[in-house]
N, C-alpha and C positions, 0 to 999 in steps of 0.2 A: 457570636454570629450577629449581622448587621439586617435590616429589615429594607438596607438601601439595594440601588442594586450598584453592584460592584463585585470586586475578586480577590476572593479569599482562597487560602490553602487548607485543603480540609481531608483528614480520609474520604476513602470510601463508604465507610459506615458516618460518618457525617454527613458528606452528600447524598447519601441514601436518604437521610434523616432531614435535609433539608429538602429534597426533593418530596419529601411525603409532605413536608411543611407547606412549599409554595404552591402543592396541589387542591393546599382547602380541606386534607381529609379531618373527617369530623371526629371518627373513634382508630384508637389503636393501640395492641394487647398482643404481649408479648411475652417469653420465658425466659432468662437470659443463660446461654452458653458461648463460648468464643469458638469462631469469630464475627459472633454476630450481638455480642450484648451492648456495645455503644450505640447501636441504631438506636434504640427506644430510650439508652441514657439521654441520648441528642432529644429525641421527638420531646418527653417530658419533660426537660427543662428549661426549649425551648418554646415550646406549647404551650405555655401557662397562659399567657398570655392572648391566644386566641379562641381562648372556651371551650375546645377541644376536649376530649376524655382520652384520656390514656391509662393503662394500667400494666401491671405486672401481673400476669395469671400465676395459678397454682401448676398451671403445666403447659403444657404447646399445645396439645388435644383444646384444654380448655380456651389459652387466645383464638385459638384459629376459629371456635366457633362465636367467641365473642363479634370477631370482625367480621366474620360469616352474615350473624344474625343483624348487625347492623348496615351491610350491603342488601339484604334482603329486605332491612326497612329503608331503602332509600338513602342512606347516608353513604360518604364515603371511609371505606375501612383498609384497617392495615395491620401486616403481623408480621412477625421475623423472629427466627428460630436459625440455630446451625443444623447442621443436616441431620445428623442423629436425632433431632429436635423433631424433624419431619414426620420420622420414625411412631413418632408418641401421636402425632396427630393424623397415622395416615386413616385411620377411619371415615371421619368426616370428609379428609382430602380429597379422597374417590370417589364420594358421594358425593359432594358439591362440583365438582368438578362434570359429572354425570350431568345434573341435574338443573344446571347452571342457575339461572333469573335472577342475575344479580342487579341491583336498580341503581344503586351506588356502585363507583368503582370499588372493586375489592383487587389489592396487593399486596402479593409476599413475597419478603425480601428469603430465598434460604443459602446462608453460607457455609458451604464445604470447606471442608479441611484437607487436602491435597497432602500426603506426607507426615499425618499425624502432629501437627505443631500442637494440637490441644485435644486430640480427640482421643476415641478407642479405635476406629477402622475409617475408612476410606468412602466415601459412597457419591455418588454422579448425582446428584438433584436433577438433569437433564434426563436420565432414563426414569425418574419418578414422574416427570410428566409427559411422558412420551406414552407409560403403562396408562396414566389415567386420561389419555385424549386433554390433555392442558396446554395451556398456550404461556411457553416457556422464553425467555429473552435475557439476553448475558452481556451485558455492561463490560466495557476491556479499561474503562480510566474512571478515576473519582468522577471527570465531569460529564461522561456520560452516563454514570452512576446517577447524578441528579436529574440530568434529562430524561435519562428514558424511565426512571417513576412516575416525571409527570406524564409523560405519553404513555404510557401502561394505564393510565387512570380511565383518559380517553378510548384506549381500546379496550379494556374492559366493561365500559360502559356500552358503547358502540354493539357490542358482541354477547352483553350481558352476560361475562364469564369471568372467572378467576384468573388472575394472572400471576406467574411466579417469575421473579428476575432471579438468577441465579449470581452467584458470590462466590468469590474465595477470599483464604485467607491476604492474597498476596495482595486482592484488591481491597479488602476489606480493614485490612493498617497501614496501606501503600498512603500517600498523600501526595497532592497535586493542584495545581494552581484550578480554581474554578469559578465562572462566573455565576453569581446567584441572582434571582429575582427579589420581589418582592414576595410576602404573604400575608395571604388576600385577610382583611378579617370579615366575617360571617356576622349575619344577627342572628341567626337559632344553627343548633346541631342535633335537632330533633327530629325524628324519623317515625315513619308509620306503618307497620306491618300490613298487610291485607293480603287476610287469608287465600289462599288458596292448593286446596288438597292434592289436585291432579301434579300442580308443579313443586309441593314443597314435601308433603309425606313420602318419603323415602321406601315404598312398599316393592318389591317383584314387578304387580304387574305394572305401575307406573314406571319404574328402573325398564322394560322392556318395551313399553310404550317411547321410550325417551332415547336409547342409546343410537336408535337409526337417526334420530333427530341431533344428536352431540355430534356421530361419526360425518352426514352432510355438514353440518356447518364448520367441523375441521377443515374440509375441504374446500371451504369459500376462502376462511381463514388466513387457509397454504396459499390461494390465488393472491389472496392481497395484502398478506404480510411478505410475498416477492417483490411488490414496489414496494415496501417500508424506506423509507430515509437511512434506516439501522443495516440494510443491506447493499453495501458498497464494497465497487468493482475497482481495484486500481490498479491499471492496467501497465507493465515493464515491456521489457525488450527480449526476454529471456524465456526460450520455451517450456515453462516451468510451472505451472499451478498449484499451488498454495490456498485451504480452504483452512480458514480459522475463524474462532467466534472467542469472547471473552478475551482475560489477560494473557490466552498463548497467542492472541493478538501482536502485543507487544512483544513479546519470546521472538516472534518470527521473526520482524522490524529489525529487532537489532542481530538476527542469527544471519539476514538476508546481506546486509551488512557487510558484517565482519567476512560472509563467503564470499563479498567481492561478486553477488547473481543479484538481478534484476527481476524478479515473477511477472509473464505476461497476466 
């Protein structure tokens, strides 16, 4: 990887890894299972060089609150796990998610396994954030894989909330021509908690004082992740509608295709 800007061909778990890079984030902790363990091989080894912390947790539980607690002090964080990964961390997951105040951006990359290529079962990362009120987004090419981590950065700032891009396998060793940026280098990646009980103790009555408060702000959320850039209309000849998200993105493209139909 080049620090110019220019166009490389890279997975998806590369551009994943270099969009965490060109986004500035400060801390990132991770557990490795496929199809997600090159993310954090990329971020560490190309990280070294901007002061950054990265590490390899003892579990996905333990990354997820590593990057937790460092969006909590102001830095930005990041964590990736396969799906079953999620599994181990859904603890935390539902509670931050709840609970939000994130002051750095906080994102996770989580990669499903669609058809067992490495896994034991099957599981939708999209109904994981659907259960805990999270604001989920699905990359369909390596190079919107690096773009929209860095726009995830911003809207989780913006929103003060967690944000998970969802992954497969097919996008996650697929590879594709992509343009990269520059990254930025920082003079400190130091962060500063400050306390507060009402928004960070995890108790009943604060969790009941808060969910009317997660469940309004999903709904601002819904209103203006409808004009996102990432939700695009392209309009055929054909009376036919077609609603896709992620790599059955591209499924469709070339199914629409080969049937010789146009989707209006």
């Amino acid at each position: 990887m080049t620090k110019q800007v220019t166009k490389m061909l890279l997975s998806g778990n590369e551009a994943f890894a270099r969009g965490v890079l060109e986004a500035g984030v400060d801390v990132a902790a991770a557990y490795p299972g496929t199809p997600s363990t090159e993310i954090m091989e990329t971020i560490a080894h190309f990280g070294k060089d901007t002061g950054m912390h990265a590490e390899w947790s003892i579990n996905e539980k333990i990354a997820f609150e590593v990057a937790l607690g460092a969006s909590w002090s102001g830095l930005r964080s990041f964590t990736a796990a396969k799906h079953v990964g999620l599994n181990v961390a859904a603890d935390p997951f539902f509670t931050a998610a709840l609970f939000g105040g994130m002051k750095g951006g906080f994102v996770m990359v989580i990669a499903d396994d669609p058809s067992f290529h490495s896994s034991q079962n099957e599981q939708d990362t999209r109904m994981y954030a659907l259960a805990a009120h999270a604001i989920c987004m699905e990359p369909s090419t390596p190079q919107e894989a690096l773009d929209m981590v860095k726009y995830a950065y911003e809207f989780s700032e913006k929103w003060e909330s967690m944000v998970v891009i969802r992954s497969t396998t097919r996008l996650s060793h697929s590879r594709g021509p992509v343009t990269i940026g520059e990254i930025p280098k920082k003079e400190t990646h130091k962060g500063e908690f400050i306390k507060n009980p009402a928004k960070f103790v995890c108790l009943p009555g604060n969790a009941r004082r808060t969910k009317p408060l997660l469940l309004a702000k999903m709904d601002e959320i819904q209103e203006y992740s409808n004009k996102s850039q990432w939700n695009v209309v392209e309009k055929g000849k054909d009376p036919l509608l077609v609603i896709t998200s992620g790599v059955s993105y591209l499924y469709v493209k070339d199914a629409v295709q080969e049937m010789g139909i146009d989707p209006t």
